[in-house]
C-alpha positions in Angstrom: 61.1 109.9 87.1 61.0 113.9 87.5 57.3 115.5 87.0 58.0 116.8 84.2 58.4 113.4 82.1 55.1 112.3 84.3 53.2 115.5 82.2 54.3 114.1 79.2 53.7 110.3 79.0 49.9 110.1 78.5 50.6 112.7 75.0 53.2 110.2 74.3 51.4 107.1 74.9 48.3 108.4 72.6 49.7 107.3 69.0 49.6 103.7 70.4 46.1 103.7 71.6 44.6 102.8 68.2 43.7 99.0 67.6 44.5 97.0 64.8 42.1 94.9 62.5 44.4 92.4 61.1 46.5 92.3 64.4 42.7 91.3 66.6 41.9 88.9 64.2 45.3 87.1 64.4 45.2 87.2 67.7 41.4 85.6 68.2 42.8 83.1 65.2 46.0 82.1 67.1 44.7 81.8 70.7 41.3 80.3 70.5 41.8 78.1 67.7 45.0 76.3 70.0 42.8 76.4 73.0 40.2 74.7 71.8 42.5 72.1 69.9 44.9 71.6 72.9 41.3 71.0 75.1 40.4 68.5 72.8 43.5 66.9 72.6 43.7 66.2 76.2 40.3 64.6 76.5 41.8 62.6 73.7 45.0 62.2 75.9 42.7 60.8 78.9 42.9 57.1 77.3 46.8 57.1 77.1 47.6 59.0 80.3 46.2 61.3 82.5 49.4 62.8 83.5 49.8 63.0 79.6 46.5 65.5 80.2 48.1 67.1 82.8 50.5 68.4 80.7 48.5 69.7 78.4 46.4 71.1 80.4 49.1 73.2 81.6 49.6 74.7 77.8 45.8 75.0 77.3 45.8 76.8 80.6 48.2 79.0 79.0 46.2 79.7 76.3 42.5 80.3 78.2 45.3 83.2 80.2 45.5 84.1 76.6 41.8 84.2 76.3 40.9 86.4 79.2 43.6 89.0 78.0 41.5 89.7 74.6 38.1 89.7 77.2 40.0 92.2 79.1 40.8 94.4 76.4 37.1 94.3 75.1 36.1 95.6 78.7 38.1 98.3 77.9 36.7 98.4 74.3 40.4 98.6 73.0 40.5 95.4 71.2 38.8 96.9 68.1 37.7 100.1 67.3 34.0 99.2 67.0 32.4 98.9 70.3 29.4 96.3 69.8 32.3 94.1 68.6 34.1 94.2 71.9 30.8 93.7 73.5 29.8 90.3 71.4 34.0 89.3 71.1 33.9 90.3 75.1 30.8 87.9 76.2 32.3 85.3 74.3 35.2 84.8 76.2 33.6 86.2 79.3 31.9 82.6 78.9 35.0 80.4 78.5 37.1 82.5 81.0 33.6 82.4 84.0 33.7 86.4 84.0 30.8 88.7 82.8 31.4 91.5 80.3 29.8 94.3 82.2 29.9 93.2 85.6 33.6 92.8 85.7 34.2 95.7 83.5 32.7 98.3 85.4 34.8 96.8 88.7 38.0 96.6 86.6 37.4 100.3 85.7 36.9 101.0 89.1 40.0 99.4 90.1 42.0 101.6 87.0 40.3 105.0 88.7 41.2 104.1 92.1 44.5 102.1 92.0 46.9 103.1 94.5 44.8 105.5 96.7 44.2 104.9 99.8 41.2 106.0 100.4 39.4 104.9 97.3 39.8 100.8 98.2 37.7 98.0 97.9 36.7 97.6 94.2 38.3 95.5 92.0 41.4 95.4 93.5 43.4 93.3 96.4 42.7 94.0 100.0 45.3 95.7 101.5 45.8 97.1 104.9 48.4 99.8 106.4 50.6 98.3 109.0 48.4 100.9 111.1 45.2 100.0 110.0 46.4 96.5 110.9 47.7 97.7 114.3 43.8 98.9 115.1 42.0 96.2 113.7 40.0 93.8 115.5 41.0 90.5 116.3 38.4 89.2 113.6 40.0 91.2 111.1 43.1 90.2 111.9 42.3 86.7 111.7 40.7 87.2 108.2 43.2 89.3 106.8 45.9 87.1 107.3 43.8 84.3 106.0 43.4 86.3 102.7 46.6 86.5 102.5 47.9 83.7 102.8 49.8 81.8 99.3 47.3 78.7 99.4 44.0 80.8 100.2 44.6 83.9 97.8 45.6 81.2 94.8 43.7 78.2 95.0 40.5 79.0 97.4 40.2 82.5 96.4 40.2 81.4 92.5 37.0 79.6 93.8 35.2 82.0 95.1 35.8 85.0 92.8 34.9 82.2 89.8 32.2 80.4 91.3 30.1 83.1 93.8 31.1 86.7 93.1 31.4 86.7 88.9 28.4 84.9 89.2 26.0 87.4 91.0 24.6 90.9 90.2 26.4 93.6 92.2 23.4 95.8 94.0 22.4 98.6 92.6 23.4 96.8 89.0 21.4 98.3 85.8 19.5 96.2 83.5 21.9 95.9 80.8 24.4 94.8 83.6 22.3 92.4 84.9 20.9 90.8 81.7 24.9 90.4 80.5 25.6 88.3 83.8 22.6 86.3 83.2 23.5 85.8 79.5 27.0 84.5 80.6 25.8 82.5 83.2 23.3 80.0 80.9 26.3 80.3 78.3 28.4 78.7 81.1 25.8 76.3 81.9 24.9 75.8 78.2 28.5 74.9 77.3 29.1 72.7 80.4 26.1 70.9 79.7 27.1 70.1 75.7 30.2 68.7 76.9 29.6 66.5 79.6 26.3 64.9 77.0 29.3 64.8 74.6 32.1 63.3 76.7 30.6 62.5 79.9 30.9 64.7 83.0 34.0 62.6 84.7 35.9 63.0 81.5 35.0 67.1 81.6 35.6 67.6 84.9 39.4 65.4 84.3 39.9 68.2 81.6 38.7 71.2 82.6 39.6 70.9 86.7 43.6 71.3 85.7 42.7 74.0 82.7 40.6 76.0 85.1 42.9 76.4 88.2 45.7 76.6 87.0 44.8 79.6 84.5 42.8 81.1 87.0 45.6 80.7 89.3 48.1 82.4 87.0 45.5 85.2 86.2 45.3 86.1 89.7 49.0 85.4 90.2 49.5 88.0 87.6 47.7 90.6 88.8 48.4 90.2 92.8 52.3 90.7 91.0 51.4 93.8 89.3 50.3 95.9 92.3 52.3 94.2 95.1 55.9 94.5 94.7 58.4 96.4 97.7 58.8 100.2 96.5 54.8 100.3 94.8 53.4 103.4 95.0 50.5 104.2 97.9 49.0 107.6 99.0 46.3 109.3 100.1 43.3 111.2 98.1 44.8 114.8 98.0 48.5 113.5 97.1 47.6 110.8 94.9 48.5 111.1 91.1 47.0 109.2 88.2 50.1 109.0 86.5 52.4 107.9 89.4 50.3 105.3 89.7 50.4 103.7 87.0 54.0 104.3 86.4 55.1 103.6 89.7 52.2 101.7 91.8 52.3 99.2 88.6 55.2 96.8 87.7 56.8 95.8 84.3 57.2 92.0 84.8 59.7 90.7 82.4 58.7 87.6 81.6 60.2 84.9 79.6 59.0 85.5 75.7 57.0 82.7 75.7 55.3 83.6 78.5 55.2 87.2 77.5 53.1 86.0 74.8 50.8 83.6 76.9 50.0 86.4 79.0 49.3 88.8 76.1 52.2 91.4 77.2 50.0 92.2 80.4 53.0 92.4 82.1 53.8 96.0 80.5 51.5 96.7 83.1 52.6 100.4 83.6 52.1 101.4 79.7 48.4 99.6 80.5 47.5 101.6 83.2 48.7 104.4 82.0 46.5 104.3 78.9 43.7 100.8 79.3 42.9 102.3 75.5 46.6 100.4 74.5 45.5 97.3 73.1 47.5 94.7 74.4 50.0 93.9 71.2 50.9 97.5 71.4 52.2 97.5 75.0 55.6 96.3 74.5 55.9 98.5 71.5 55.0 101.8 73.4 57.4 100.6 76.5 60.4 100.1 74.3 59.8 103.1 71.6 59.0 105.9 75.1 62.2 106.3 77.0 60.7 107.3 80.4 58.3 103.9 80.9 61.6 101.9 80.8 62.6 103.8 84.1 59.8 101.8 86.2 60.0 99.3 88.8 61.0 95.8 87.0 60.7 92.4 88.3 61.6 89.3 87.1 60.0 85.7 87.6 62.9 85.4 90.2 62.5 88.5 92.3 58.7 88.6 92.1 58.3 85.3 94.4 59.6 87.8 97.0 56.1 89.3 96.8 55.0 86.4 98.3 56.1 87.6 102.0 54.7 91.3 101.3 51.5 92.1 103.8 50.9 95.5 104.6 51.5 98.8 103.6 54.1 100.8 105.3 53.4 104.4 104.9 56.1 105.8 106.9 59.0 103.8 104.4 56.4 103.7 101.6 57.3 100.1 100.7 55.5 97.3 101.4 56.6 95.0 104.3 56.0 91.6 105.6 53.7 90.7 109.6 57.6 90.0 110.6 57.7 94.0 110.3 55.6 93.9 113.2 57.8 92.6 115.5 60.5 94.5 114.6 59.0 97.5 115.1 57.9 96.0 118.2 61.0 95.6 119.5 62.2 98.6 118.1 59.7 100.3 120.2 60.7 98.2 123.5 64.0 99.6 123.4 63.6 102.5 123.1 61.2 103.0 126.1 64.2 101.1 127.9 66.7 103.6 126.6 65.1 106.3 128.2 63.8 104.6 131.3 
């Protein structure tokens, strides 16, 4: 993409940045009311068979993914035009999706500021390490970064903590009105959990919402590891790094299957979102396909984005991202050439 269709997109991208009534409305109508049906349902479900639940857990999972997308658009106060109402519509399903409306808004703006630059990490985003920075680290931080890493820690025990500890504390430094919201969501969680298990009994919750809860919040990180981490991202320093370059090319269009498309609220038009977070999310697809220059971006499909799976570190002298094997390549590499000239 030359610079001078870079100089252009954020004009281009403006006309879609308006939200739609009728369009949030439908929306709220035709993901919550399913949720909390299919979540019913599957308590139902428990006195035929729980793998019966299982399965629909999995679609009501698909629907609380749903859930958080209209929370995220509220922290962005692009889901209606009227900001209390993204505040109220954004606590709301801050409580059913475990995430505070100002706590993880002001990260997740953070993270839209600062993604891609190197010297700006650390807040609301993944942790990632240069193969250098790697090289010099300390045997601890080896160790932990590899553990972070890893599939089965990043997926299932990370879920945990970012759920259960970190969305449930005050950040330091946190104003009032920050710290009252977290509170507020955190008796609403309690609150909610509380009616339920009186209503069904806390084995039959836990039977329900266990499956609901990790494998949405699986998925949700799953979606968002995808949209930063894929081979020729986009990386660079302070001074050379460009707000548009990387959103357009440090963020991925995952084509996903329609209906999953639609679970996951066309987040994976990632690049037209971080090029303008004022896009509600049922414009996205229509900005990608009507502005030429956002379909030139890096794609992935659910096929090639498993591949991410085996990325690690940031190369900076390729400016792709590479796997630990990389490492001992370049190791060898190294070896002989020293032999070469020896």
């Amino acid at each position: 993409m030359n610079d001078q269709n870079l100089k252009t997109l954020r004009k281009l991208v403006t006309p879609y940045e308006k939200s739609d009534l009728q369009k949030s409305i439908s929306q709220i109508i035709n993901t919550l009311v399913p949720f909390f049906l299919l979540w019913c349902l599957a308590y139902k479900s428990l006195s035929i068979s729980y793998f019966l639940t299982l399965a629909i857990s999995i679609v009501a999972a698909g629907f609380l993914v749903r859930t958080f997308i209209i929370f995220h658009d509220c922290c962005h106060y692009s889901f209606f035009k009227n900001k209390k109402a993204n505040r109220i519509l954004g606590t709301i399903t801050g409580i059913l999706t475990l995430h505070p409306f100002d706590h993880w808004g002001r990260d997740h703006s953070v993270h839209h500021a600062t993604s891609s630059n190197l010297d700006k990490r650390g807040t609301g985003d993944i942790w990632v390490l240069t193969v250098e920075e790697y090289k010099e680290a300390s045997t601890k931080t080896k160790i932990m970064y590899r553990l972070y890493r890893n599939p089965f820690v990043m997926f299932m025990i990370g879920l945990i903590y970012v759920f259960g500890i970190t969305n449930r504390f005050n950040r330091k430094g946190a104003k009032r009105k920050e710290r009252m919201n977290t509170y507020v969501t955190n008796l609403g969680i309690v609150a909610l959990t509380a009616l339920l298990c009186r209503a069904i009994g806390w084995q039959n919750f836990l039977l329900v919402q266990t499956p609901v809860f990790m494998i949405s919040g699986s998925l949700g990180i799953w979606m968002f590891y995808i949209q930063h981490t894929f081979e020729d991202s986009y990386f660079e320093e302070d001074e050379h790094w460009e707000y548009v370059k990387a959103a357009v090319e440090g963020s991925s269009f995952y084509k996903l299957p329609k209906a999953m498309q639609w679970l996951t609220g066309n987040i994976g038009f990632h690049h037209v979102h971080h090029l303008s977070p004022r896009v509600p999310n049922y414009k996205l697809e229509e900005a990608h396909n009507n502005i030429e220059p956002l379909q030139n971006v890096p794609t992935i499909t659910l096929a090639t984005s498993l591949k991410s799976l085996k990325f690690r570190l940031w190369d900076e002298e390729s400016k792709k991202f590479v796997g630990f094997s990389h490492l001992k390549k370049a190791s060898k590499s190294q070896v002989s050439a020293q032999l070469r000239t020896d």
